[in-house]
C-alpha positions in Angstrom: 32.3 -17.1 -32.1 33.6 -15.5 -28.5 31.3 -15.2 -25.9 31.9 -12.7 -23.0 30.0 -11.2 -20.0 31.1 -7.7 -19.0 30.7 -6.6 -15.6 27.9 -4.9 -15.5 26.3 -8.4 -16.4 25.8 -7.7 -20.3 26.2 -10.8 -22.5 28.6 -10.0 -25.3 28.6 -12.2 -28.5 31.0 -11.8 -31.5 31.2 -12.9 -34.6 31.7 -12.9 -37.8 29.7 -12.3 -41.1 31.2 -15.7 -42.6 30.4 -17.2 -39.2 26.2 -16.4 -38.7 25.2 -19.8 -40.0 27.3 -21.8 -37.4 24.8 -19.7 -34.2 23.4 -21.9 -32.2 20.2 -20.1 -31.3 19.0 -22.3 -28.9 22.7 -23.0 -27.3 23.2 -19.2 -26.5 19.6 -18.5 -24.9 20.4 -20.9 -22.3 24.0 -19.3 -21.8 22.6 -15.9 -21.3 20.0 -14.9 -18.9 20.7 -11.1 -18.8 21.0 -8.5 -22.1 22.8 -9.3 -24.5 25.0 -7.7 -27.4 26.0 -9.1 -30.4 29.0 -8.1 -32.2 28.6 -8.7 -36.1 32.2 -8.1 -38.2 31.4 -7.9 -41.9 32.8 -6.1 -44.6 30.9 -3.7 -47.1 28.0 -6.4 -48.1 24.9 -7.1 -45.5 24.8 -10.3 -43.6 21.5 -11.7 -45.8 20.0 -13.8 -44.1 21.4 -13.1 -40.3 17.5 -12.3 -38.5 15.9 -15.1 -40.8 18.5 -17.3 -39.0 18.0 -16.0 -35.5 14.3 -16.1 -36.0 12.4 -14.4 -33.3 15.2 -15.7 -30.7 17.0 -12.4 -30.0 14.5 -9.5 -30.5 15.6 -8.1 -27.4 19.3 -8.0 -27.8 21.7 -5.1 -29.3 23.1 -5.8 -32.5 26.4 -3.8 -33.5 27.8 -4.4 -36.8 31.4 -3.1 -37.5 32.0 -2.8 -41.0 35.7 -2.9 -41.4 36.1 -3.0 -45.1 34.4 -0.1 -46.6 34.6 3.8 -46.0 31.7 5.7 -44.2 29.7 5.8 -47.7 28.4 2.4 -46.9 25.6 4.0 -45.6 24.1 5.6 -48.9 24.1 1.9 -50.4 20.7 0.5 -50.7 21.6 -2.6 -50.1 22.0 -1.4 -46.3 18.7 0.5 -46.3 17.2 -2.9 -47.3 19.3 -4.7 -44.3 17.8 -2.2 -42.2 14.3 -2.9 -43.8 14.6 -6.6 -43.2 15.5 -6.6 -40.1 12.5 -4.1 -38.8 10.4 -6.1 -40.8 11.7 -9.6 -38.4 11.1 -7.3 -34.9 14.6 -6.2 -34.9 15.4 -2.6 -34.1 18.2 -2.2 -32.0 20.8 -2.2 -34.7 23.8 -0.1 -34.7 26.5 0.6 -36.7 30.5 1.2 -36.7 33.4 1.7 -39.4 36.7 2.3 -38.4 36.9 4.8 -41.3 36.1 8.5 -41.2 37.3 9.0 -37.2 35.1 5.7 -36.2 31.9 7.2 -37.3 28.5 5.3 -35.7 25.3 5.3 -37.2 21.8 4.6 -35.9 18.7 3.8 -37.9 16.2 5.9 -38.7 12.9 4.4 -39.7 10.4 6.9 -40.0 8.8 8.7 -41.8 11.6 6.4 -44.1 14.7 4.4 -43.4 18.1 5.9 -43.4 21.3 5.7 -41.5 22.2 8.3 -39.1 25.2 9.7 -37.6 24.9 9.2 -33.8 26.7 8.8 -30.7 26.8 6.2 -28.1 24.6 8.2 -25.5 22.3 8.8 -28.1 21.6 5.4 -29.6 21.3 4.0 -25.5 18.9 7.1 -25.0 17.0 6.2 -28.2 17.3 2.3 -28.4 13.9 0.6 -28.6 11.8 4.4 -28.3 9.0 5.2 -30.7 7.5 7.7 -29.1 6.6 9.5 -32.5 5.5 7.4 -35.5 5.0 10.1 -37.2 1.9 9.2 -38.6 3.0 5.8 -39.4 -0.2 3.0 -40.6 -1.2 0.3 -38.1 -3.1 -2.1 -39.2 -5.9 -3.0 -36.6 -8.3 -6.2 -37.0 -11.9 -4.7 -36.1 -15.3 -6.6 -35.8 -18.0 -6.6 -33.6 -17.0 -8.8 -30.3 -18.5 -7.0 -27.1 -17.0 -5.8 -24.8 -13.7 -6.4 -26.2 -14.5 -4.4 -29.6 -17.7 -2.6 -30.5 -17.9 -0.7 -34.0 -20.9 1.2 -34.3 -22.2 4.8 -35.9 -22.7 7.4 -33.5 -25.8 10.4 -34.0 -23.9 11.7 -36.2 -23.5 9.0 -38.4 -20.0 9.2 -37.3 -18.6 5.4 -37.3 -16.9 4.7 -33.7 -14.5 2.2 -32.8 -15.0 1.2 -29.3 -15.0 -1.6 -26.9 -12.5 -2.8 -23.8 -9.3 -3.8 -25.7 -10.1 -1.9 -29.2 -10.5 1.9 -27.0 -7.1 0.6 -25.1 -5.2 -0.1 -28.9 -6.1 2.9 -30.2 -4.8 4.8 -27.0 -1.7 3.1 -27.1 -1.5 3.8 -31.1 -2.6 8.3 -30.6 0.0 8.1 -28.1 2.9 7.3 -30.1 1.6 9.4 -32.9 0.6 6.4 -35.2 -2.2 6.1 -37.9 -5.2 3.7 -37.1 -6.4 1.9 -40.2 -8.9 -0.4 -39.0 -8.8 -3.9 -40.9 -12.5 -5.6 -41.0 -12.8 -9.1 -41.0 -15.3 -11.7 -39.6 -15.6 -11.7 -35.8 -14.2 -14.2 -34.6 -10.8 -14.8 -33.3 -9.9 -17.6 -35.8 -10.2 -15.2 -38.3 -8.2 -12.9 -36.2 -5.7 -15.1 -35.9 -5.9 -16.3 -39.5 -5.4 -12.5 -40.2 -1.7 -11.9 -38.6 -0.4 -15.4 -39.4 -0.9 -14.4 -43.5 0.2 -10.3 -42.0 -2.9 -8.6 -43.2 -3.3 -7.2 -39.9 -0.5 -5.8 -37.4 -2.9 -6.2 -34.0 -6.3 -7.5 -33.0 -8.6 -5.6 -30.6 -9.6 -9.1 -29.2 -8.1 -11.7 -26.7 -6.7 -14.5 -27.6 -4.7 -17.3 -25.5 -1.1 -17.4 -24.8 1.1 -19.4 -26.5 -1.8 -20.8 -28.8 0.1 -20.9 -32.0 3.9 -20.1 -32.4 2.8 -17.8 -35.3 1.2 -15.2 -33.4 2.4 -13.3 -30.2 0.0 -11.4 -27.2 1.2 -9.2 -24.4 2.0 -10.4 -21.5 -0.2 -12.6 -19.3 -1.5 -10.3 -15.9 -3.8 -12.3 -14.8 -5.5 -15.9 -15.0 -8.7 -16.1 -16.7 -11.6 -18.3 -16.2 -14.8 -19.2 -17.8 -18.1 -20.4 -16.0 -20.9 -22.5 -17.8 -24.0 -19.7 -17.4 -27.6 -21.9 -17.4 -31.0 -20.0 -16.9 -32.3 -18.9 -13.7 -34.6 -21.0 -12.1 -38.2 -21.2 -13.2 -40.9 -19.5 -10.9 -42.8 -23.3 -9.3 -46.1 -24.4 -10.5 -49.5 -22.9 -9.2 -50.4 -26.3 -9.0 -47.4 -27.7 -7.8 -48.0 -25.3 -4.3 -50.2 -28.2 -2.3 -47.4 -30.6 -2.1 -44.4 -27.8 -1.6 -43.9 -27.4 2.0 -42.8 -31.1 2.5 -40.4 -33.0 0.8 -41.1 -36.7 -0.9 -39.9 -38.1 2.4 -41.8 -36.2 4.5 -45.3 -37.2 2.3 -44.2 -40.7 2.6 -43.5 -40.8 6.2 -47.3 -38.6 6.2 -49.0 -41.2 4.3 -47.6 -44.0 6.2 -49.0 -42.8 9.5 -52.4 -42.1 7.8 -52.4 -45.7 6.6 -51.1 -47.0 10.0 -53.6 -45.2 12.5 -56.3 -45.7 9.9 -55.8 -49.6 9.7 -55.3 -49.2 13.7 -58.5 -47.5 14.2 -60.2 -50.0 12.1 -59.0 -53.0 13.7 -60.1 -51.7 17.1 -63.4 -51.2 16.1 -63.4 -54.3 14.5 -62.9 -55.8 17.7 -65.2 -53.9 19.6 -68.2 -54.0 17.3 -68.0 -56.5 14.9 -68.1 -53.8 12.2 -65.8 -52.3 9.5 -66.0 -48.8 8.7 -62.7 -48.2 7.2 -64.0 -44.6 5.1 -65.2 -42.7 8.9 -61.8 -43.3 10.3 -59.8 -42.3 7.4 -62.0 -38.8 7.5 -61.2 -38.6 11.1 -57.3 -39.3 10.9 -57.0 -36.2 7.5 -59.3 -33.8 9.6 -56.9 -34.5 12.5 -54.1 -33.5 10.5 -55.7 -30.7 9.0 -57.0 -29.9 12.6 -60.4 -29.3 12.1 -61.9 -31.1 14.6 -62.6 -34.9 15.4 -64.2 -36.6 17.3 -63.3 -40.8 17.6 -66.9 -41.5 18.6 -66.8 -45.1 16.9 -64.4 -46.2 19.5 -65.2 -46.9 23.2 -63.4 -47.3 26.4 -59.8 -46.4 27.4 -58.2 -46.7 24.1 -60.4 -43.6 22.6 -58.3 -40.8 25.0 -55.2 -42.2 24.7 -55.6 -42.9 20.2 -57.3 -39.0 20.4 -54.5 -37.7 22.5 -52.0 -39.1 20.4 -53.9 -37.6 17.3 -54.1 -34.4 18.3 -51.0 -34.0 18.8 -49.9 -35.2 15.7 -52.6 -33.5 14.0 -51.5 -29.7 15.8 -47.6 -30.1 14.6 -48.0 -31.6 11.3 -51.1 -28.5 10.4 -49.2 -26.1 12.0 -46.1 -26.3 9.9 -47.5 -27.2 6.9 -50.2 -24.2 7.0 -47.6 -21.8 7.8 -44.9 -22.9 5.0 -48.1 -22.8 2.4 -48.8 -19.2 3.8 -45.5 -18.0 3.0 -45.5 -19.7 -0.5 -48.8 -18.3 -1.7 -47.6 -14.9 -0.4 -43.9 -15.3 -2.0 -42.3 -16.4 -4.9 -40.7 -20.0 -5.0 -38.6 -21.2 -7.8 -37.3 -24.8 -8.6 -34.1 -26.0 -7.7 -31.0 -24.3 -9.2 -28.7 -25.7 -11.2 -25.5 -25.8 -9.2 -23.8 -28.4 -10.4 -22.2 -30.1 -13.8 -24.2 -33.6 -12.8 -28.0 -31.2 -12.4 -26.7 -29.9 -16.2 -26.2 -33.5 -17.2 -29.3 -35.2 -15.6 -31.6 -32.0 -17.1 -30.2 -32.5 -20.5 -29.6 -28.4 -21.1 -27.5 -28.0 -24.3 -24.8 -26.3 -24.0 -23.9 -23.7 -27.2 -20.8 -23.1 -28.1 -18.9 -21.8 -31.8 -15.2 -23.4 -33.1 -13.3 -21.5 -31.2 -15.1 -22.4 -28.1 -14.8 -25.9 -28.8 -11.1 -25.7 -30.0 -10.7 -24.2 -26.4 -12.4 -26.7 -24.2 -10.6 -29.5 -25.8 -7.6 -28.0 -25.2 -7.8 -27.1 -21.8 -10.2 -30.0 -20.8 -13.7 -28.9 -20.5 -15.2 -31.6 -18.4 -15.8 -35.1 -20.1 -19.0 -35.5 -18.8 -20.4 -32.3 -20.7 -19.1 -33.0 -23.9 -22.5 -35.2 -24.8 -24.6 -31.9 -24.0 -22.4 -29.8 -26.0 -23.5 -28.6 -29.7 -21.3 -26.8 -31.6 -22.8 -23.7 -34.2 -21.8 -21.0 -35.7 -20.9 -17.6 -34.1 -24.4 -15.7 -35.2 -26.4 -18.6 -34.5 -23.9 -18.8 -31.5 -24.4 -14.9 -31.0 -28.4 -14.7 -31.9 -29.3 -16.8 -29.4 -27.0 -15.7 -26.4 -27.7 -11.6 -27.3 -31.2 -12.2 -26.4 -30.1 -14.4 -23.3 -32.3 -17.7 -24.5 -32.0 -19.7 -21.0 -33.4 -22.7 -23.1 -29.2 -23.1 -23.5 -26.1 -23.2 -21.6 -22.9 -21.0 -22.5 -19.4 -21.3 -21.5 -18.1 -17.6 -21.0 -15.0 -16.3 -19.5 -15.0 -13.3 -16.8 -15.0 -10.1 -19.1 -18.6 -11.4 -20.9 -19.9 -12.7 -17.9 -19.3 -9.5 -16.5 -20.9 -8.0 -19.2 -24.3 -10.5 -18.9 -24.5 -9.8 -15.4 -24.7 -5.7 -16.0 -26.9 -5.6 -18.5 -29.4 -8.2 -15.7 -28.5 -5.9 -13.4 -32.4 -4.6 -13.1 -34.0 -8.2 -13.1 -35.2 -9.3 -10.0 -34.4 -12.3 -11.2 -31.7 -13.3 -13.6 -32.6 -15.0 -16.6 -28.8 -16.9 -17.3 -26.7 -17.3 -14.3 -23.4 -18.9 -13.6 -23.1 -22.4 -12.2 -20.3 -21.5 -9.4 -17.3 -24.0 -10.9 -14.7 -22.0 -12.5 -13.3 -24.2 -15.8 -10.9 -23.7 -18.6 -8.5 -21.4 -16.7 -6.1 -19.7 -19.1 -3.7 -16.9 -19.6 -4.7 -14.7 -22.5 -3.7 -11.5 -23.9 -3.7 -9.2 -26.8 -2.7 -10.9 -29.8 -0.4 -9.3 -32.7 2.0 -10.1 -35.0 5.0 -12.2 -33.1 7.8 -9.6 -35.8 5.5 -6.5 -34.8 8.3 -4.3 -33.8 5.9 -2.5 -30.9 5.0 -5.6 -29.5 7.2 -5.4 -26.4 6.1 -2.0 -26.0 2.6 -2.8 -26.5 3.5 -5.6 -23.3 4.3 -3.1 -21.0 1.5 -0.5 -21.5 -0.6 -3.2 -20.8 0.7 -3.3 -17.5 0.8 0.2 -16.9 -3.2 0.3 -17.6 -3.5 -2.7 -15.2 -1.2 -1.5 -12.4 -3.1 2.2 -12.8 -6.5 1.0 -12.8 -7.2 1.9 -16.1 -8.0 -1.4 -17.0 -11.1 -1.2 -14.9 -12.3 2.0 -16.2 -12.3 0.6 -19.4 -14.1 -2.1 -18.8 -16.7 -0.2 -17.2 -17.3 2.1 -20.4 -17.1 -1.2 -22.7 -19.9 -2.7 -20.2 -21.9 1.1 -20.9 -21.0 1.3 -24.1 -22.4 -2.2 -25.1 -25.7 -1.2 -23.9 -26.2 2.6 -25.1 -25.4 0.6 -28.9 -27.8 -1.9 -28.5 -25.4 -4.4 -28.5 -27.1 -5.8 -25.4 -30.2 -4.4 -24.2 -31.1 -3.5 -20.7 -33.7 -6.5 -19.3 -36.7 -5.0 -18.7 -37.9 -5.4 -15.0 -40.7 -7.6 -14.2 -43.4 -6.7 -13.8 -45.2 -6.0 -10.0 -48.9 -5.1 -11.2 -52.2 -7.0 -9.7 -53.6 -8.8 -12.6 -56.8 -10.8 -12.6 -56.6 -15.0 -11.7 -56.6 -17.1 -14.3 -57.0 -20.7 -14.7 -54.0 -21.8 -13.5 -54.7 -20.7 -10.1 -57.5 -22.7 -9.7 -55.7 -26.2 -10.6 -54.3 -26.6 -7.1 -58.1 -26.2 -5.4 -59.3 -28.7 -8.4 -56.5 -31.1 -7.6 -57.5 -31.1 -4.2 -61.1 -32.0 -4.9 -59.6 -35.1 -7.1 -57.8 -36.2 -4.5 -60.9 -36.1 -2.1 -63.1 -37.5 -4.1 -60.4 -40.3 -5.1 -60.2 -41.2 -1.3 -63.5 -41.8 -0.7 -63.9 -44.0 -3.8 -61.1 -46.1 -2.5 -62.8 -46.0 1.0 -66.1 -47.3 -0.6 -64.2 -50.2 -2.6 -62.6 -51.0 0.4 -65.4 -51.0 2.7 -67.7 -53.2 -0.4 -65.0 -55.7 -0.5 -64.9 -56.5 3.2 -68.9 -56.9 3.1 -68.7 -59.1 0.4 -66.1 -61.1 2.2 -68.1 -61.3 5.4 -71.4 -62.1 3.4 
């Protein structure tokens, strides 16, 4: 084997047809960053067996073979058209070929609408290498199921069936484009049976995305971007009716309230005590909740000095604390108040909210560490139980969704006031994914680089904006329906807080009146 590198940086390889086996695949990728050509000498039979050998190594390289023992009829031998065949069928297409015979005739392949050798010239195979800009009607086998937005299938008013969707509109594109036949392939939705699909080549493509690198069976375009998934958890519930009385302070604040109650209560007692010989523990505690509430008191039990300065003190208290607390209870009976949000993995955790998630999910999140601590909230289903309960956005479970069906969650809650599922803002399992297809496909570097067209013109975007429309003219999501703003009558709910407030009384005073019996039992 001789290995040379012309000037214009072009990696030459010859060798011969009695030499293939000796390649070192591995060996020359790491020798030749740039283009490269390979030179195969053989006589009049095919090298069998040359792109089984090289694998999937050299799809991008030239191949010239120079057949140096036969005359220009080599090219009518169907043991060539086969070569040809073979080597299309491994993702190899830039083949040309030379005899010395006949002038030093070179041929080109011709593959559709059928193989066949054809005389050509050097400016014509460069002009043509690697071009299939008309298929001529050839059949592409496409994977199609329902998998919003990447790939809706649906029947139109006319009962006409439709193929649409994000990635299954941008296939078919890419397919009219070069003149090629669509021939959808149904299978189960889901991209384990998509992938399943190309590894046993029942399918050319999939209108899906799949990760990069996730199996060395199957190849996707070209990575643009990184992708990311969020864990989406329901909005937070609307608070309590009954819950209202106690909502404008925190659990501090109502112990640091009751803790003054009992302190100026006890003081108050004591004083009188003192003064009068008399416990009445049940007057002061009414005077010290009325001073909070600032509705008037009085201190009329106590005598001297110490009256002003205990009054002073409680009116002070008793303006601020009434003040504040009457105001935030104002603006919660005229508002809505929610509980707390779920911001965090450890809030998911502590609430014990399942999160819901099919094989491929799970396959996913092992793979690219999903964090340990959710894993004992995680339930694994199928994808319709998976799909049932997500397509009518059931916030009694979590999901773990990447961007493009977030995006699509979000837009059809775009006319809630509030969102029934929303994302907990940690960005997890970031990947680089792509549109998956059969690693010999022979368009697959083409298909690469119109996926970068799309994304460098925009049209990636527009796309995803008809997927996100298109999902919900279908039915494939519906559109929320906004809440409703009407006056309705009261029911009972609205009457627990006033109720729990006359418990509460009523439980104060019996604990006054115990108190107060205890301490005249004690004297007596």
């Amino acid at each position: 084997m001789l290995r040379e590198v012309g000037e214009e940086g072009v990696t030459t390889v010859q060798m011969s047809h009695c030499a293939k086996e000796y390649l070192d695949r591995e060996q020359l990728i790491l020798q030749t960053p740039g283009p490269i050509l390979i030179i195969v000498i053989t006589d009049d039979r095919p090298p069998k067996g040359l792109f089984e050998h090289l694998k999937l190594a050299f799809q991008d390289a030239d191949f010239l073979f120079v057949v140096d023992k036969s005359n220009e009829n080599f090219i009518k031998d169907p043991k060539w058209v086969e070569f040809i065949k073979n080597g299309w069928e491994q993702g190899y297409v830039k083949l040309l070929f030379h005899t010395p015979y006949n002038g030093g005739a070179i041929y080109d392949k011709w593959l559709f609408p059928y193989m066949r050798f054809q005389p050509a010239t050097v400016e014509s195979f460069i002009h043509a290498r690697n071009r299939f800009g008309d298929l001529e009607g050839f059949e592409i086998r496409v994977a199609s199921y329902n998998n919003a937005p990447r790939c809706i299938i649906y029947n139109d008013e006319k009962g006409k069936l439709v193929f649409g969707g994000f990635y299954m509109r941008f296939v078919r594109h890419f397919l009219a484009a070069r003149n090629a036949t669509f021939v959808p392939v149904f299978i189960q939705g889901t991209p384990l049976h998509c992938t399943k699909a190309l590894m046993s080549e029942e399918v050319d493509i999939c209108a899906d995305a799949l990760v990069q690198n996730q199996t060395q069976e199957i190849a996707v375009t070209h990575a643009l971007r990184l992708a990311y998934a969020n864990v989406m958890v329901a909005h937070a519930e609307p608070l309590h009716s009954y819950r209202y009385l106690v909502a404008p302070f925190t659990t501090t604040t109502w112990i640091c309230l009751m803790s003054y109650i009992s302190a100026m209560v006890s003081f108050l007692s004591v004083i009188h005590w003192k003064q009068c010989h008399r416990w009445i523990y049940s007057e002061f505690l009414l005077e010290a909740i009325s001073s909070l509430l600032f509705s008037g008191f009085r201190l009329k039990q106590v005598q001297g000095h110490a009256r002003y300065i205990l009054f002073a003190v409680m009116f002070l208290a008793g303006f601020v604390y009434s003040t504040m607390y009457l105001g935030f209870l104002k603006s919660i009976l005229i508002s809505e108040v929610f509980e707390k949000q779920i911001n965090t993995f450890e809030e998911l955790v502590e609430r014990n909210v399942t999160i819901m998630m099919d094989e491929y999910d799970r396959i996913l999140s092992l793979k690219y560490n999903l964090p340990e601590m959710l894993w004992p909230i995680v339930q694994v289903v199928s994808i319709e139980t998976l799909m049932e309960h997500r397509n009518k956005f059931d916030n009694r479970y979590a999901y773990v969704l990447f961007t493009d069906r977030m995006n699509l969650y979000d837009y059809a809650q775009q006319f809630l006031h509030h969102k029934r599922l929303r994302r907990i803002p940690i960005k997890i399992l970031f990947i680089f994914s792509g549109i998956p297809m059969r690693k010999t496909w022979f368009l697959r570097p083409h298909l690469s680089t119109a996926w970068a067209s799309a994304f460098e013109t925009g049209l990636t975007l527009k796309l995803t904006q008809e997927a996100e429309h298109e999902a919900m003219r279908t039915g494939v999501l519906p559109f929320l329906a906004t809440e409703s703003r009407e006056l309705k009558p009261l029911s009972l709910d609205y009457f627990v807080m006033p109720a729990i407030s006359l418990v509460l009384g009523y439980g104060m005073a019996l604990i006054s009146f115990i108190i107060e019996l205890l301490i005249k039992r004690l004297r007596a």
